[in-house]
N, C-alpha and C positions, 0 to 999 in steps of 0.2 A: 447521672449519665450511665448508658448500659453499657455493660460489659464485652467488647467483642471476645469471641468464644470459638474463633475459628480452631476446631478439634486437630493438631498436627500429628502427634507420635512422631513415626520415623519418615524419614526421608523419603520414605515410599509413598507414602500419608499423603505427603504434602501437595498442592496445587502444583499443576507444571509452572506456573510463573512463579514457586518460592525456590525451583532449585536452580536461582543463577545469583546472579549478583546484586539487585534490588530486593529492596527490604518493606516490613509491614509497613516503616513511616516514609517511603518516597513520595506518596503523594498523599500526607497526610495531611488535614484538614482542606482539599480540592475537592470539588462537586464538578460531578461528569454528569451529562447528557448523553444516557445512548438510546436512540432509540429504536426501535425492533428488537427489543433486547427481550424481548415472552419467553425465545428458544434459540435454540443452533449456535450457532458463532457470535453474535449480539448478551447471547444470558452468557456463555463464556467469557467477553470480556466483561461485562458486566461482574461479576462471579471475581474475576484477577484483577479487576481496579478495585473491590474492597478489600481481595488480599494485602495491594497495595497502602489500602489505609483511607481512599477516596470514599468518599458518599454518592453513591449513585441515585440517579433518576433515571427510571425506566418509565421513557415514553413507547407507550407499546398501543397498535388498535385494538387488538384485539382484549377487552377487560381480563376476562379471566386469565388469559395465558400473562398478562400482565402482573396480576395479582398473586397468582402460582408462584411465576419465578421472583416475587420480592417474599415471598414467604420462605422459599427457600435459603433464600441471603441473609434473610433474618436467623434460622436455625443455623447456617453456618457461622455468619458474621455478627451479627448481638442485630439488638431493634432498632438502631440509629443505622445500620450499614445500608438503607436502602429505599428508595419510597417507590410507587407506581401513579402516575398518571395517566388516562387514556388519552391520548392521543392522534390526528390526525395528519402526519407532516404536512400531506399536499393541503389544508387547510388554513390559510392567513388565521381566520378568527381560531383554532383549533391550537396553532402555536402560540398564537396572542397568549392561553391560558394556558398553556407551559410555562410560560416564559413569568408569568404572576403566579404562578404556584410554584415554582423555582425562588423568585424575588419572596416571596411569604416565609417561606420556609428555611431559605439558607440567605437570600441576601444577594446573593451572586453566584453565578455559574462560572467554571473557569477551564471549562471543555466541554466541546460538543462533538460527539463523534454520530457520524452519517451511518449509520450503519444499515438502517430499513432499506427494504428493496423488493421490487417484485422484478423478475425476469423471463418474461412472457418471451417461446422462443417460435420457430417459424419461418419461409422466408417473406423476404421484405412484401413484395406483393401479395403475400396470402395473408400477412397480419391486419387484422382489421383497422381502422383507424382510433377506432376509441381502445382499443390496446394498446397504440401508439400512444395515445392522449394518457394512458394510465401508467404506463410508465414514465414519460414525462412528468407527470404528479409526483409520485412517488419518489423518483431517483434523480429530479433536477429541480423543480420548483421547491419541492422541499428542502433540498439543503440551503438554496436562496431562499427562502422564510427562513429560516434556522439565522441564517449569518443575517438576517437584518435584523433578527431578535434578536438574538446575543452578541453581537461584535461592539453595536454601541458603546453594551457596557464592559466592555474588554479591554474597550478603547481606553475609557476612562480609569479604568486603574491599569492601563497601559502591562498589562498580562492577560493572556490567554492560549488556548489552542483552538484550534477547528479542524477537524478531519473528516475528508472527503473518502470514499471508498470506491478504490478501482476494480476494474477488472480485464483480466487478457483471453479475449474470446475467440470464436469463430464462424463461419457461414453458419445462417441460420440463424442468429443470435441477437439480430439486427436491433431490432428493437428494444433490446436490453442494453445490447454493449453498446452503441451508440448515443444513451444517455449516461450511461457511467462514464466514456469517453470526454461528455461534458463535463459529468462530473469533476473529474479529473483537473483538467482544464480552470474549471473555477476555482479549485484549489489554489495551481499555477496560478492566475489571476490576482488571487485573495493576497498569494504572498509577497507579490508585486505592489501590490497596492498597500500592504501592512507594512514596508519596509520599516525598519525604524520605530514601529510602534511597542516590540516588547511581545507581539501577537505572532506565535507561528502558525501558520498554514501546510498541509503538504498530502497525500494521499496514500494508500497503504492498499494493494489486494490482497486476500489473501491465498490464493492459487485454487487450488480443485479441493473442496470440503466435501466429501462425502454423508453430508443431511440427507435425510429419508426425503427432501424434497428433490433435491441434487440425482439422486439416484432413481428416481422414480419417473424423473425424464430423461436419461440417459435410452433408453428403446426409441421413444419417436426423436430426439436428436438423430438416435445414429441414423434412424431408416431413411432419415430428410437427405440425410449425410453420403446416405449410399450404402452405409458399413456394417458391419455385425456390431452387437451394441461391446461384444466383449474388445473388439481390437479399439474400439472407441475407450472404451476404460484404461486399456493400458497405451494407448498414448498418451491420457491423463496420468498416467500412473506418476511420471516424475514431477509433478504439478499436483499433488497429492497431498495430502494434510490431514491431521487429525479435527474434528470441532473443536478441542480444546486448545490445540497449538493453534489454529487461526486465531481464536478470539484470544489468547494468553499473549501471541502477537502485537494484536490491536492496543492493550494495556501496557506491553512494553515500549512501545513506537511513543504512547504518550507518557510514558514514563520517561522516554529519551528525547520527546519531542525536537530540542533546539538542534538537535544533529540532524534531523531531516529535514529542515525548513528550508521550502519549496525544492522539495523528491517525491516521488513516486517510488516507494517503497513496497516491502512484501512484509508477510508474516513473519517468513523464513528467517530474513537478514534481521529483522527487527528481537526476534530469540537469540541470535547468533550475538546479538550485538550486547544483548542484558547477558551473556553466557549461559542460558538453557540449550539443552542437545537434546531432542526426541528422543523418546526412550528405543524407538524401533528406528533410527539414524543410523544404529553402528554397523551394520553391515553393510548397509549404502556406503558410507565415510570410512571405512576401511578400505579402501583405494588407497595402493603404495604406491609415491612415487622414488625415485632415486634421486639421489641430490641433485646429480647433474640436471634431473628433469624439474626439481626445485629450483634450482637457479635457472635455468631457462624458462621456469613459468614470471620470475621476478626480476628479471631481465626485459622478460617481453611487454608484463604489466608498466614497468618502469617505462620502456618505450614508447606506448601504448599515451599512459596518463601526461607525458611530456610533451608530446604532437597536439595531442587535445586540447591541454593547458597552454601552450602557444598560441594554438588558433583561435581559438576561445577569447583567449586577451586580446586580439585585434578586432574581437567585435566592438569594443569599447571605442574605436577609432569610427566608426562608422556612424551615418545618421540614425536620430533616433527609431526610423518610421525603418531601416535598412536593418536596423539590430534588431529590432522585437521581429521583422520575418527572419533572419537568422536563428534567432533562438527560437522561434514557435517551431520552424524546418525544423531543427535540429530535436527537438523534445518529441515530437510527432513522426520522426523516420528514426531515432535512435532509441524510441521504449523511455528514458526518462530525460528531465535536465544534466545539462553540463556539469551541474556542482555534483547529479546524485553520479553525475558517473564519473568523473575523478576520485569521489572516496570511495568508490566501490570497487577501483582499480589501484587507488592506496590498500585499500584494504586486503584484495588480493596480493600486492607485494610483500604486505606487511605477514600474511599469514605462510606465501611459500619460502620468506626468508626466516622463520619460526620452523620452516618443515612440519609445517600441520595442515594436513589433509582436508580434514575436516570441516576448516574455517574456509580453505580453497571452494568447496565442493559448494559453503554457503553462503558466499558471496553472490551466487547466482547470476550474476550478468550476463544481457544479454548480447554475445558478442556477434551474434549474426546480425543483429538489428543493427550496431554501431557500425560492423561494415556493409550493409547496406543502404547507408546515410552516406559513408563515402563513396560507394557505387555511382551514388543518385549525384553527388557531388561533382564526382568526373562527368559526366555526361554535362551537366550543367554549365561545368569547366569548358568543355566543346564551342559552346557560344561566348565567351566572356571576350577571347580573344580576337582580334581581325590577322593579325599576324601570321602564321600558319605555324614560326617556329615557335614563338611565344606561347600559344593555345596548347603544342603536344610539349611544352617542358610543362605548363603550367596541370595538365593531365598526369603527366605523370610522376608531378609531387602527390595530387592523389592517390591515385593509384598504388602508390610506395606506402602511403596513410594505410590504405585499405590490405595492404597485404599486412602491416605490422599485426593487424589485427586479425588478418585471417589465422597466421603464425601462431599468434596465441593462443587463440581457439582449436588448433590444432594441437598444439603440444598438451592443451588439457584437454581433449577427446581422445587424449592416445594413439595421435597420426605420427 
C-alpha cells in the first residue's frame, strides 16, 4: 500500500483544514465524490478530504484538468489518495459509469458532494433558453442522477452523506441562483425523506470566492447592475473567501456532517466549527465588545432561540399538509431551517457568554432575513383573526418576535 507523504514542517506548511481540531484519520477509510473538482473551490476540497485521510473521486468533464488535479493529490497525498473519472453530471448514462468505476474500485461510495456548476448570469428575459436548459443540467438534474446513483447504496449500509451546494445571489443571476435555490431544497427534501436512515443530507454555500472565473465576471455583473464594478466588489467584500477556506469548508461540513443535517450552512461556520480561523480573520475579529455588550448579545440570542423554539414546537400540533407550508415559509423567508437556526443562535450564546468575539462575528446569521419572516408573519397575522381585538393582540406578539430580533442585530452592528 503507498505511502501518504503529505509534506507538513511547520504549522505554517500545513493545509488550512490541519490547523483546527480534525485529524488525518477523521475520515479515514471514506470515498468522496466531488465532482468539478479539475480546479477552484472543488480541487480545494478535494485536496482537504485527503488531508482528512478520504479517497477521493474526482469526477470532473473536463479530461485533462481532471487528470492535472489527481496528479497533484498524488504528489501531495501518496498514489492511493485519488483517482479521476470523466465525467458528465447532466448525463444518466455518463453517471451510470461513475457510479461502476466507484463500485470497481472501492466498493462503495460514502459522500457525494455537488460541487460542479455553471452560473450563466444575465437578466431573466435576455438569458437564452438553452442557457436555462444548461444550467438546469448541470446544477439540478445532476445532483438528482447523483442521489439516485448513490443513495440506494447508502441506503443499504444505512450510512452516508450527500451534499448539495448553495448559493446567496442577486439580480441578474436568475439563472444560476434559481437552480441552486432547487438545489438547496433537494437537500431539504433528501433529509426529510432520509429521516431515520443513518444518511445525512444538508447544503453548504460558500460565500463570494474570488476564482479567475468569479472575477472575470464581476464587470458585466456590475454594468447589468448599474454599478462601478469596484463598489460591486466591496459589497462582496464581507461575503469573501479565500479558494482554499471555501473548499477546506466543504471537507469540514463533511467531516461534521450529523451536526448540519438538514441546514444550509456556509464555509465560514463550518471552519468555525472544526476550529480553523483565516489567516487574514484577525483584523476583521478583533472587534471588542464590553461585557455588558457581551451579555446583551447573549441575553438577546437566548431570547431570540426561546420564541423560535416555542413556536417552532407548535408546528408539530398542526396538520401534516399545514406544517410542511410552515416549514418550507419559514426556510424560504428566514435564509435556513429551524433546527439550522436554533444552533446558530445557541452557538451565538454560547460564544458571547465565553466573551469571544470572534466565534460572535462567525456565527454569521442572518438576522435580517429571520426578522423579516416575522414582518411577513404579522401581516399574515392581519387575516387570521375576524375579531378585531384578537387579530391586533395576535399582531402584536409578532411584532414583539420581530423586534427581539431586530434588538439583537442591533446591539451586534453596534446600534
Amino acid at each position: 500500500m503507498a505511502r501518504r507523504v503529505c509534506r507538513e514542517g511547520s504549522m505554517a506548511n500545513l493545509p488550512l483544514i490541519g490547523r483546527g481540531t480534525l485529524t488525518r484519520e477523521t475520515l479515514a477509510g471514506q470515498v468522496v465524490i466531488v465532482t468539478g473538482a479539475g480546479g477552484g473551490i472543488g480541487f480545494e476540497a478535494a485536496r482537504a478530504l485527503c488531508w482528512l485521510g478520504a479517497r477521493v473521486i474526482i469526477a470532473e468533464l473536463q479530461r485533462a484538468k481532471g487528470q492535472t488535479a489527481v496528479a497533484r493529490l498524488m504528489e501531495e497525498f501518496g498514489s492511493e489518495a485519488a483517482i479521476d473519472v470523466h465525467a458528465d453530471v447532466g448525463s444518466e448514462r455518463s453517471v451510470h459509469r461513475l457510479a461502476q468505476r466507484a463500485a470497481r474500485t472501492y466498493g462503495h461510495v460514502d459522500v457525494v458532494l455537488n460541487n460542479a456548476t455553471i452560473a450563466p448570469l444575465g437578466a431573466v428575459q435576455e438569458v437564452p433558453i438553452r442557457t436555462w436548459d444548461a444550467s438546469y443540467r448541470v446544477n439540478l438534474r445532476g445532483p438528482v442522477l447523483l442521489a439516485r446513483a448513490f443513495l440506494p447504496g447508502m441506503l443499504a449500509r444505512e450510512r452516508g452523506t450527500f451534499v448539495c451546494v448553495s448559493s446567496l445571489g442577486t439580480a441578474y443571476m436568475g439563472a444560476y441562483e434559481a437552480m441552486k435555490a432547487a438545489q438547496a431544497h433537494l437537500a431539504h427534501t433528501l433529509a426529510a425523506e432520509l429521516e431515520g436512515t443513518g444518511i445525512v443530507a444538508f447544503s453548504i454555500g460558500p460565500g463570494f470566492v474570488p476564482t479567475e472565473t468569479a472575477l472575470s465576471a464581476l464587470p458585466g455583473l456590475a454594468a447589468s447592475m448599474g454599478v462601478e464594478t469596484e463598489a460591486l466588489r466591496a459589497t462582496l467584500a464581507g461575503q469573501t473567501i479565500p479558494v482554499e477556506a471555501a473548499g477546506a469548508g466543504f471537507a469540514a461540513a463533511i467531516a461534521l456532517a450529523e451536526r448540519y443535517r438538514d441546514q444550509e450552512i456556509s464555509s465560514l461556520q463550518a471552519l468555525y466549527d472544526a476550529g480553523i480561523a483565516l489567516p487574514d480573520q484577525g483584523q476583521a475579529q478583533e472587534r471588542t465588545f464590553s461585557a455588558q455588550t457581551f451579555e446583551r448579545i447573549r441575553a438577546g440570542a437566548k431570547r431570540v432561540r426561546e420564541t423560535l423554539a416555542e413556536q417552532s414546537a407548535g408546528w408539530a400540533d398542526r396538520s401534516i399538509f399545514e406544517r410542511q407550508w410552515l416549514i418550507r415559509t419559514f426556510r424560504s423567508r428566514a435564509g435556513m431551517p429551524v433546527e439550522g437556526w436554533l444552533e446558530a443562535l445557541a452557538r451565538l450564546e454560547r460564544a458571547a457568554a465565553a466573551q469571544d468575539a470572534a466565534g460572535i462575528s462567525a456565527v454569521g446569521a442572518p438576522l435580517d432575513a429571520l426578522a423579516g419572516y416575522y414582518a411577513y408573519l404579522g401581516e399574515m397575522a392581519k387575516g387570521y383573526a375576524k375579531d378585531a381585538a384578537a387579530r391586533e393582540e395576535q399582531v402584536a406578539i409578532v411584532r414583539g418576535w420581530q423586534e427581539e430580533v431586530e434588538a439583537l442585530a442591533g446591539v451586534l452592528e453596534g446600534e
